[in-house]
C-alpha positions in Angstrom: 22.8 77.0 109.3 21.6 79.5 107.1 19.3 79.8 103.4 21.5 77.5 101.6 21.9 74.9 104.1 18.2 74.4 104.9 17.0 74.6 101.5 19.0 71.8 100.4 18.1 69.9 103.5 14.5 70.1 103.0 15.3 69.0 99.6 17.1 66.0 101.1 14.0 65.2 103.4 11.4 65.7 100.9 13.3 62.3 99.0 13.6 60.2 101.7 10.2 61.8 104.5 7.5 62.8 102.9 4.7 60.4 102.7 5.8 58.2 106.3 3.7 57.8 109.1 5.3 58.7 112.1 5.6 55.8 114.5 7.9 57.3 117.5 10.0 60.8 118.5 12.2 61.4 121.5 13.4 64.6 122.4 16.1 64.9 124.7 15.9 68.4 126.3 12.2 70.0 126.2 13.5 73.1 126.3 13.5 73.2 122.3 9.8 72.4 122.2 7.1 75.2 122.6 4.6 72.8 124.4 5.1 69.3 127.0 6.7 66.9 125.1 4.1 64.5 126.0 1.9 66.6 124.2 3.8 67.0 121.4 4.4 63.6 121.3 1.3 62.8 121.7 0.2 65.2 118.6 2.8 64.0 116.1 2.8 60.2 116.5 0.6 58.6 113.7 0.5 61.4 111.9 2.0 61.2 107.9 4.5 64.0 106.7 2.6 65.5 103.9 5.7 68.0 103.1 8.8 70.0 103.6 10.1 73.5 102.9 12.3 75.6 104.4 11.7 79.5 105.0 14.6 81.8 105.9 16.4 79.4 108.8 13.5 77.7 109.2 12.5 74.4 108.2 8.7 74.3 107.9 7.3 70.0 108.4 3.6 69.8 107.2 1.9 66.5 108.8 -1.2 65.6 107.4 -3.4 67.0 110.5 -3.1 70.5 109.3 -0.3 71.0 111.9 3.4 72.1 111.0 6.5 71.2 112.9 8.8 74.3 112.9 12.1 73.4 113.1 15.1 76.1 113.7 19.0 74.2 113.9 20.4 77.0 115.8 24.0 77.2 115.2 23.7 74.1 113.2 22.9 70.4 113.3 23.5 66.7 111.4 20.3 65.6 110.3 20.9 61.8 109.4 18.7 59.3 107.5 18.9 56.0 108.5 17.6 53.0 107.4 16.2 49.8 110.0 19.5 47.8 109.8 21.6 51.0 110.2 23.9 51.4 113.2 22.6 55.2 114.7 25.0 57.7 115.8 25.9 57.7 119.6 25.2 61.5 120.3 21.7 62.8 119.1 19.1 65.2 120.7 16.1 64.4 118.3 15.1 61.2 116.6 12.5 60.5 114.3 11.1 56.9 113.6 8.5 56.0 111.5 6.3 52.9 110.9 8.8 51.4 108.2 11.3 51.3 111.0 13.6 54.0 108.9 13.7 57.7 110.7 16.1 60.5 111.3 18.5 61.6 113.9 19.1 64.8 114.9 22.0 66.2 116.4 22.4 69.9 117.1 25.5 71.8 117.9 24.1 74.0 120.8 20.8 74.6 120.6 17.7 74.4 118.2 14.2 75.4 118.3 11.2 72.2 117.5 7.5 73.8 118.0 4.2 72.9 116.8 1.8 74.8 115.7 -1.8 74.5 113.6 -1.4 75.9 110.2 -3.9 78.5 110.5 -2.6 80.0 113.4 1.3 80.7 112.1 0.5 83.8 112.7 0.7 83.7 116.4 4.1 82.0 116.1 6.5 84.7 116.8 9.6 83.9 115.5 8.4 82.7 112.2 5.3 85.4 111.8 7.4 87.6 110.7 10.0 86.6 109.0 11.0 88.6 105.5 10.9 87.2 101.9 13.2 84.4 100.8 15.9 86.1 98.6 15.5 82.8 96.3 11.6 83.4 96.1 10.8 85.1 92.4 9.1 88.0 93.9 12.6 88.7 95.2 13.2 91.1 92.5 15.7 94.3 92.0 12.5 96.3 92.2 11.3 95.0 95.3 15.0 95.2 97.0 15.2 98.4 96.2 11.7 99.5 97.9 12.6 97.5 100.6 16.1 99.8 101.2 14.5 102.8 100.6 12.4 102.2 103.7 15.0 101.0 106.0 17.7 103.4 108.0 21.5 102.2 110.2 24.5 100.2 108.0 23.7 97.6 105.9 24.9 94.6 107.4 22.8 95.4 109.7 19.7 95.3 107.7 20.7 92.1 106.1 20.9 90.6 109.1 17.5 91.4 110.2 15.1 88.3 109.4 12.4 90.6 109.1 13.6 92.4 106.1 15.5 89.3 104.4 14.6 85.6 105.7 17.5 83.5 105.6 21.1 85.6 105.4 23.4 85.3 108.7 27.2 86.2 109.0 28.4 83.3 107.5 27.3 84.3 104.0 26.6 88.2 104.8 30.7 88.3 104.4 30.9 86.9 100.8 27.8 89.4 99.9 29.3 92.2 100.7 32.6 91.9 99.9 31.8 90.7 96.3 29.4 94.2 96.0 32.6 96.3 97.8 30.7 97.5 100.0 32.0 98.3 104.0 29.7 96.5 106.9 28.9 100.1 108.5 28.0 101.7 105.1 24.7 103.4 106.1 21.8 102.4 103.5 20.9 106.0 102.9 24.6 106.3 101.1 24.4 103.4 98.5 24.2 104.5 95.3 21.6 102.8 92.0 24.8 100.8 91.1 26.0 99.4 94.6 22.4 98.6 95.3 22.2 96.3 91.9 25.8 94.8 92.8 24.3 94.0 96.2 21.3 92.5 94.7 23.6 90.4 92.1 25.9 89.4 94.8 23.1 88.1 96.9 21.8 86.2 94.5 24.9 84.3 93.1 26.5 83.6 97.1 23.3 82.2 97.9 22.9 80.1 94.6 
Protein backbone atom coordinates (compact mmCIF):
# COMPACT_ATOMS: atom_id res chain seq x y z
CA UNK A 1 0.00 0.00 0.00
CA UNK A 2 1.36 3.12 -0.91
CA UNK A 3 0.33 7.35 -0.55
CA UNK A 4 -2.94 6.94 -2.20
CA UNK A 5 -4.12 3.92 -0.46
CA UNK A 6 -3.39 5.11 3.13
CA UNK A 7 -4.63 8.50 2.67
CA UNK A 8 -7.93 7.42 1.70
CA UNK A 9 -8.00 4.87 4.44
CA UNK A 10 -7.32 7.20 7.12
CA UNK A 11 -10.05 9.17 5.58
CA UNK A 12 -12.26 6.14 5.89
CA UNK A 13 -11.26 5.67 9.64
CA UNK A 14 -11.49 9.16 10.62
CA UNK A 15 -15.64 8.66 9.68
CA UNK A 16 -16.29 5.71 11.32
CA UNK A 17 -12.94 5.73 14.60
CA UNK A 18 -12.32 8.73 15.80
CA UNK A 19 -13.89 9.73 18.98
CA UNK A 20 -14.35 5.60 20.34
CA UNK A 21 -13.00 4.35 23.47
CA UNK A 22 -11.11 1.39 22.98
CA UNK A 23 -12.52 -1.55 24.80
CA UNK A 24 -10.33 -4.65 23.48
CA UNK A 25 -7.27 -5.51 20.74
CA UNK A 26 -5.81 -8.87 19.85
CA UNK A 27 -2.84 -9.28 17.96
CA UNK A 28 -1.98 -12.33 16.50
CA UNK A 29 1.77 -12.46 15.98
CA UNK A 30 3.82 -9.92 18.27
CA UNK A 31 6.32 -9.72 16.02
CA UNK A 32 4.60 -6.55 14.41
CA UNK A 33 4.53 -4.78 17.71
CA UNK A 34 7.70 -2.79 19.05
CA UNK A 35 6.89 -3.67 22.74
CA UNK A 36 4.98 -7.05 24.77
CA UNK A 37 1.76 -7.08 23.61
CA UNK A 38 0.55 -7.15 27.12
CA UNK A 39 1.96 -3.95 27.35
CA UNK A 40 0.61 -2.62 24.51
CA UNK A 41 -2.44 -3.85 25.35
CA UNK A 42 -2.36 -2.81 28.39
CA UNK A 43 -1.51 0.98 27.05
CA UNK A 44 -4.20 1.19 24.44
CA UNK A 45 -7.31 -0.25 26.17
CA UNK A 46 -9.59 2.58 27.49
CA UNK A 47 -7.98 4.94 25.68
CA UNK A 48 -10.28 7.23 22.99
CA UNK A 49 -8.90 7.75 19.32
CA UNK A 50 -8.56 11.42 19.13
CA UNK A 51 -7.37 11.20 15.28
CA UNK A 52 -5.97 9.76 12.15
CA UNK A 53 -3.60 10.69 9.34
CA UNK A 54 -1.47 9.05 7.31
CA UNK A 55 2.35 10.01 6.48
CA UNK A 56 4.18 8.48 3.54
CA UNK A 57 3.01 4.50 4.15
CA UNK A 58 2.30 5.18 7.40
CA UNK A 59 -0.79 5.48 9.14
CA UNK A 60 -0.26 7.76 12.20
CA UNK A 61 -3.48 6.77 15.24
CA UNK A 62 -3.48 9.60 17.93
CA UNK A 63 -5.25 8.27 21.26
CA UNK A 64 -6.12 10.69 23.71
CA UNK A 65 -3.00 9.82 26.17
CA UNK A 66 -0.62 11.70 24.05
CA UNK A 67 0.50 8.32 22.55
CA UNK A 68 0.35 7.39 18.69
CA UNK A 69 -0.21 3.96 17.21
CA UNK A 70 2.04 3.70 14.13
CA UNK A 71 0.73 1.57 11.77
CA UNK A 72 2.76 0.29 8.56
CA UNK A 73 0.45 -2.48 6.15
CA UNK A 74 3.48 -3.83 4.59
CA UNK A 75 2.68 -5.28 1.29
CA UNK A 76 -0.88 -4.45 2.01
CA UNK A 77 -3.95 -5.26 4.17
CA UNK A 78 -8.13 -5.21 4.36
CA UNK A 79 -8.92 -3.00 7.04
CA UNK A 80 -12.73 -3.76 7.66
CA UNK A 81 -15.32 -1.86 9.83
CA UNK A 82 -17.72 -3.77 11.38
CA UNK A 83 -20.64 -3.10 13.21
CA UNK A 84 -21.88 -5.45 16.61
CA UNK A 85 -24.40 -7.63 14.63
CA UNK A 86 -21.80 -8.09 11.81
CA UNK A 87 -20.58 -11.55 10.88
CA UNK A 88 -16.29 -10.82 11.08
CA UNK A 89 -14.06 -12.27 8.48
CA UNK A 90 -12.54 -15.74 9.29
CA UNK A 91 -8.78 -14.77 8.62
CA UNK A 92 -7.50 -11.54 10.45
CA UNK A 93 -4.21 -10.71 12.38
CA UNK A 94 -5.38 -7.50 14.18
CA UNK A 95 -8.76 -6.58 15.63
CA UNK A 96 -9.96 -3.59 17.10
CA UNK A 97 -13.11 -3.42 19.46
CA UNK A 98 -14.39 -0.66 21.10
CA UNK A 99 -16.91 0.03 23.94
CA UNK A 100 -19.92 0.37 21.44
CA UNK A 101 -19.17 -3.19 20.52
CA UNK A 102 -18.29 -1.93 16.66
CA UNK A 103 -14.24 -2.20 15.84
CA UNK A 104 -12.05 -3.13 12.99
CA UNK A 105 -10.38 -6.06 11.60
CA UNK A 106 -7.22 -6.22 10.20
CA UNK A 107 -5.90 -8.46 7.83
CA UNK A 108 -2.46 -8.19 6.32
CA UNK A 109 -1.08 -9.81 3.34
CA UNK A 110 2.52 -10.76 4.69
CA UNK A 111 3.54 -8.58 7.14
CA UNK A 112 2.87 -5.13 8.79
CA UNK A 113 4.49 -3.05 11.33
CA UNK A 114 1.86 -1.81 14.84
CA UNK A 115 4.25 0.19 17.36
CA UNK A 116 3.51 2.66 19.98
CA UNK A 117 5.13 5.37 20.83
CA UNK A 118 4.64 8.83 23.02
CA UNK A 119 4.11 11.73 20.78
CA UNK A 120 6.98 13.63 21.99
CA UNK A 121 9.41 11.07 21.47
CA UNK A 122 8.64 10.24 17.45
CA UNK A 123 11.79 11.23 17.10
CA UNK A 124 13.41 8.10 18.40
CA UNK A 125 11.05 6.09 16.21
CA UNK A 126 13.23 5.06 13.40
CA UNK A 127 11.36 4.22 10.64
CA UNK A 128 9.04 7.03 10.84
CA UNK A 129 11.81 9.84 12.16
CA UNK A 130 12.80 10.25 9.04
CA UNK A 131 10.55 9.97 6.64
CA UNK A 132 10.52 12.78 3.64
CA UNK A 133 7.65 15.31 2.85
CA UNK A 134 4.25 14.10 1.62
CA UNK A 135 4.17 14.88 -2.20
CA UNK A 136 0.39 15.91 -1.44
CA UNK A 137 1.49 18.28 1.47
CA UNK A 138 1.40 22.20 0.03
CA UNK A 139 4.98 22.79 0.80
CA UNK A 140 5.45 20.13 -1.82
CA UNK A 141 6.16 22.69 -4.35
CA UNK A 142 8.21 22.74 -7.86
CA UNK A 143 10.68 24.87 -5.98
CA UNK A 144 11.24 22.72 -3.21
CA UNK A 145 11.45 19.40 -5.70
CA UNK A 146 13.87 20.98 -7.47
CA UNK A 147 16.21 21.81 -4.31
CA UNK A 148 15.61 18.57 -3.23
CA UNK A 149 17.21 16.93 -6.72
CA UNK A 150 19.79 19.17 -6.86
CA UNK A 151 21.21 17.67 -3.66
CA UNK A 152 20.72 14.11 -4.43
CA UNK A 153 23.19 11.81 -6.85
CA UNK A 154 22.42 7.77 -8.62
CA UNK A 155 19.02 7.27 -11.14
CA UNK A 156 16.00 8.51 -10.24
CA UNK A 157 13.83 5.75 -9.52
CA UNK A 158 16.03 5.26 -7.19
CA UNK A 159 15.60 8.54 -5.35
CA UNK A 160 11.90 8.26 -5.56
CA UNK A 161 12.00 5.36 -3.96
CA UNK A 162 13.85 6.53 -1.04
CA UNK A 163 11.28 7.49 1.87
CA UNK A 164 13.63 9.81 3.13
CA UNK A 165 13.53 12.08 0.20
CA UNK A 166 9.72 11.49 -0.83
CA UNK A 167 7.31 9.79 1.93
CA UNK A 168 4.84 7.72 0.33
CA UNK A 169 5.89 6.62 -3.54
CA UNK A 170 6.74 2.69 -4.00
CA UNK A 171 6.93 0.71 -7.34
CA UNK A 172 3.42 0.41 -7.82
CA UNK A 173 2.89 4.06 -8.72
CA UNK A 174 6.80 5.04 -9.37
CA UNK A 175 5.86 3.17 -12.99
CA UNK A 176 2.95 5.46 -13.99
CA UNK A 177 5.32 8.58 -12.83
CA UNK A 178 7.87 8.04 -14.84
CA UNK A 179 6.53 6.85 -17.74
CA UNK A 180 3.95 9.74 -18.03
CA UNK A 181 7.29 12.34 -17.55
CA UNK A 182 9.43 9.84 -20.36
CA UNK A 183 11.83 9.49 -18.36
CA UNK A 184 14.12 5.81 -18.18
CA UNK A 185 14.35 4.24 -14.42
CA UNK A 186 18.31 4.45 -14.59
CA UNK A 187 18.31 8.16 -15.80
CA UNK A 188 20.86 9.66 -13.34
CA UNK A 189 19.42 12.96 -11.64
CA UNK A 190 22.38 14.90 -12.56
CA UNK A 191 21.15 14.53 -16.40
CA UNK A 192 17.44 15.83 -16.18
CA UNK A 193 16.99 18.75 -17.68
CA UNK A 194 14.43 22.24 -16.20
CA UNK A 195 11.64 20.60 -18.35
CA UNK A 196 11.87 16.78 -17.47
CA UNK A 197 12.21 17.87 -13.87
CA UNK A 198 8.68 19.98 -14.06
CA UNK A 199 7.10 16.94 -16.11
CA UNK A 200 8.21 14.78 -13.23
CA UNK A 201 6.84 17.08 -10.75
CA UNK A 202 3.37 17.26 -12.77
CA UNK A 203 3.32 13.56 -13.26
CA UNK A 204 3.68 13.08 -9.54
CA UNK A 205 1.25 15.04 -8.69
CA UNK A 206 -1.66 13.98 -11.05
CA UNK A 207 -0.74 9.76 -10.50
CA UNK A 208 -0.96 10.35 -6.97
CA UNK A 209 -4.18 12.51 -7.08
Amino acid sequence: MELPELTILSQQMTKEVVGKRIFEVEVANPKCLNILFKQFQGTVVGKIIKSIESRGKWLYIKLDSDQIILFNPGMGADVIHFKPDDKLKEKYQIKFTFTDKTGFTIRVWWFCYLHLMQANRLGEHKSTANLGMSPLDREFTLGYFKQLLAKKRGNIKTFLLDQKNIAGIGNVYVQDMLFNARLHPQRAISSLTNTEIEALYDSIKSVLN
